[in-house]
C-alpha positions, 0 to 999 in steps of 0.5 A, spaced: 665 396 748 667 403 751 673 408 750 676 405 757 675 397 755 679 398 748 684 403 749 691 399 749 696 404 752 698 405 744 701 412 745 705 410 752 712 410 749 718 410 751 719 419 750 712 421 752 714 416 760 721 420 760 718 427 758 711 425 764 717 424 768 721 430 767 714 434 768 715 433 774 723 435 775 724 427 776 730 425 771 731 417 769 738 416 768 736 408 767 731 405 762 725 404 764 724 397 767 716 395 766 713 391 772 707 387 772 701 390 771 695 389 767 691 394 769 695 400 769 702 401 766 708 399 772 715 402 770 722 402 775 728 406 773 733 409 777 734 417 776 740 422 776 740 422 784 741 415 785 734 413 787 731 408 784 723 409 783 716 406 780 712 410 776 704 408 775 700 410 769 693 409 771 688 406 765 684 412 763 677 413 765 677 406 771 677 411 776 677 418 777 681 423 780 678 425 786 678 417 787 685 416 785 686 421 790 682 417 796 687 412 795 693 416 795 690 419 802 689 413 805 697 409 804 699 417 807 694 415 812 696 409 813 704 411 813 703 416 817 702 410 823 707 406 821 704 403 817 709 399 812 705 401 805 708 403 798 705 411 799 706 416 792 711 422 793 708 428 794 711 433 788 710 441 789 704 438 794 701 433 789 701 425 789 697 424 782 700 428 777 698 430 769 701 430 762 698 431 756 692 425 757 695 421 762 695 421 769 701 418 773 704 417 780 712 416 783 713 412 788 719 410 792 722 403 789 721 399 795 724 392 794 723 385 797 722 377 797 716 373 797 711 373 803 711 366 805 704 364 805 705 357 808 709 361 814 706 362 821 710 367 823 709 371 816 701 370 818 702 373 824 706 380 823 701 380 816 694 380 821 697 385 827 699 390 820 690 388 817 688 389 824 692 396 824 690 398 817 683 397 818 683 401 825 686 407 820 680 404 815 674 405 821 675 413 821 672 414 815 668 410 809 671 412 802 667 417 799 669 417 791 671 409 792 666 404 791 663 399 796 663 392 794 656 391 791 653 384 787 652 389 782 658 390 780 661 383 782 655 379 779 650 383 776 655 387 771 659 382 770 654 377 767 652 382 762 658 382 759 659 375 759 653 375 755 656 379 749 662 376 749 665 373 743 670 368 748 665 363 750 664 357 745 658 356 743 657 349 745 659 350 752 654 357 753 647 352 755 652 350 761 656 355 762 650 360 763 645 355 766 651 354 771 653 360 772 646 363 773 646 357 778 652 360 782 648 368 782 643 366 785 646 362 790 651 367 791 645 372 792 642 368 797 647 368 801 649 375 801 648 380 806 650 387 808 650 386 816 657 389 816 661 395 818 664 398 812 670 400 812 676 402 807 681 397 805 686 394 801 681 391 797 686 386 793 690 383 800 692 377 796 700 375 798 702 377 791 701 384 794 705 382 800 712 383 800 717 381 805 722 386 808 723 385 815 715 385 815 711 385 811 710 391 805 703 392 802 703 395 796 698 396 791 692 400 793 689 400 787 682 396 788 682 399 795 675 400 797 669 400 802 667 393 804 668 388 810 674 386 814 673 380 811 675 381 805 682 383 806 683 376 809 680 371 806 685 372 800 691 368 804 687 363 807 689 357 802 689 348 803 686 344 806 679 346 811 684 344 817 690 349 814 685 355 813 682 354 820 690 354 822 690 360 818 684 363 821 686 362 827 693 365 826 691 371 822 686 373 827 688 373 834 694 378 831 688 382 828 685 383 835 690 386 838 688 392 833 682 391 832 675 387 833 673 382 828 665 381 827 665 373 827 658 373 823 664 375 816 666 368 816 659 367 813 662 372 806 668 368 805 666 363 800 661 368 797 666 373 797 671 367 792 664 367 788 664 374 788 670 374 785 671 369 780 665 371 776 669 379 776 675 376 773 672 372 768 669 379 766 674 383 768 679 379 762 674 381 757 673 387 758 680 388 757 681 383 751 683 388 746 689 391 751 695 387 748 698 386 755 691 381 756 693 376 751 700 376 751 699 375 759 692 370 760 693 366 752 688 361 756 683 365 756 681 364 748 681 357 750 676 353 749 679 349 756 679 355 760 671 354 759 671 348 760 674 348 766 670 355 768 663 350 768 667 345 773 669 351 777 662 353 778 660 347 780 665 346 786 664 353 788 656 352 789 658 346 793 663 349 797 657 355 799 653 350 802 659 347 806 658 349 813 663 355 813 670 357 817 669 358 824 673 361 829 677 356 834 674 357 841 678 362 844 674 367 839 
């Protein structure tokens, strides 16, 4: 285990916030309200001039700062064409800020209600909004930030899983035999003929808000891969909902940009890709209070269980025919 996987944010307390905070010139007259976050430290709170804001503190050694600042670039970017996105505010021309050994951000507090994920006009404004995020992402690939890759979906979350303590040892011959059933698949039906571009890179609808449109906000896994990425995520149902979805999502996207129809083929390989990550990401996280205060099941032998299960609905869900675009694509 490293430094980053067993640091807990112990030393993040209430006077050292308020002291970053003041670094910076930015008073909090209200406490510290913590938002949802598991993998940085989230806080609301309104300051002596009536603003209300959101400060992130980043978990030490996930990223760098020259990545960290490709994010903030690209939600600036993306602000600067009208793109409704939580963008940091820049302090004596710096978004990503230091004190003593954390880094930090402040954001506007941009409220709003949940997006719809069932409402076909919701769809619609989310897919103009993807379409125009990805014409922005085209310009240029992230330079710092990684590219979705089977290492480190697949490879490196494997070895993890090999070490871990959490899965029970009756289960590990079928765990790991089905696992390495689910890479392999998943490797075989992987493949890089895809235009990389900048994404969100975790555009799944608790990241969408609703304000009169849609609001994306954290752009924390923001990085290069595939247009389809940043859409399969709000796909959900039935195989006849999602190709509704589909359908809807797309056409608003093309009025922005073009969508190669070839990415389908990743978005079954993308959900594997993706469980096999979460799996490791929550035990590379364990010794993080916030992980077994939050995710309880996860030492559960249950949870296991229903993970060698999962492994095999997803093995049989790559070898369905995957979604196809309805016929004025």
């Amino acid at each position: 285990m490293t430094q980053q996987d067993g640091f807990s944010f112990s030393d993040l307390t209430p006077d050292l916030l308020l002291d970053a905070l003041d670094s910076i010139g930015v008073r909090a007259e209200s406490g510290l309200l913590p938002l949802n976050s598991y993998e940085n430290r989230v806080y609301q709170f309104s300051a002596e001039d009536g603003a209300r804001y959101v400060t992130k503190f980043y978990r030490p050694q996930r990223w760098s700062d020259a990545q960290i600042q490709e994010e903030h670039d690209f939600a600036h970017e993306l602000s600067e064409q009208e793109i409704p996105v939580a963008a940091p505010i820049i302090h004596d021309g710096q978004s990503l800020h230091h004190y003593q050994d954390h880094r930090f951000a402040l954001f506007p507090s941009l409220g709003g209600r949940q997006f719809e994920v069932d409402n076909y006009d919701h769809l619609e404004w989310v897919g103009r909004f993807l379409g125009r995020i990805h014409r922005v992402g085209q310009r240029q690939p992230f330079r710092h930030r990684p590219t979705i890759s089977l290492t480190e979906y697949l490879e490196q979350p494997r070895a993890l899983l090999e070490n871990s303590p959490f899965i029970p040892d009756h289960l590990k011959a079928a765990f790991f035999t089905d696992l390495d059933r689910l890479i392999d698949e998943l490797s075989l039906r992987w493949h890089t003929d895809w235009q990389p571009l900048r994404l969100h890179g975790d555009c799944h609808p608790g990241n969408i808000l609703w304000r009169d449109g849609p609001l994306f906000v954290d752009l924390d896994d923001a990085r290069n891969g595939p247009a389809v990425q940043d859409l399969w995520m709000l796909l959900s149902g039935e195989r006849s909902e999602q190709l509704a979805q589909l359908d809807t999502l797309l056409e608003a996207y093309g009025e922005f940009a073009d969508f190669e129809p070839k990415e389908l083929q990743l978005i079954e390989p993308l959900r594997g890709l993706r469980m096999v990550y979460y799996m490791a990401w929550l035990a590379k996280r364990w010794q993080d209070p916030a992980f077994p205060r939050a995710f309880p099941w996860f030492a559960d032998s249950k949870y296991w269980e229903g993970q060698v299960l999962a492994f095999k609905e997803q093995l049989a869900a790559l070898n369905e025919p995957p979604l196809q675009l309805m016929p004025q694509w």
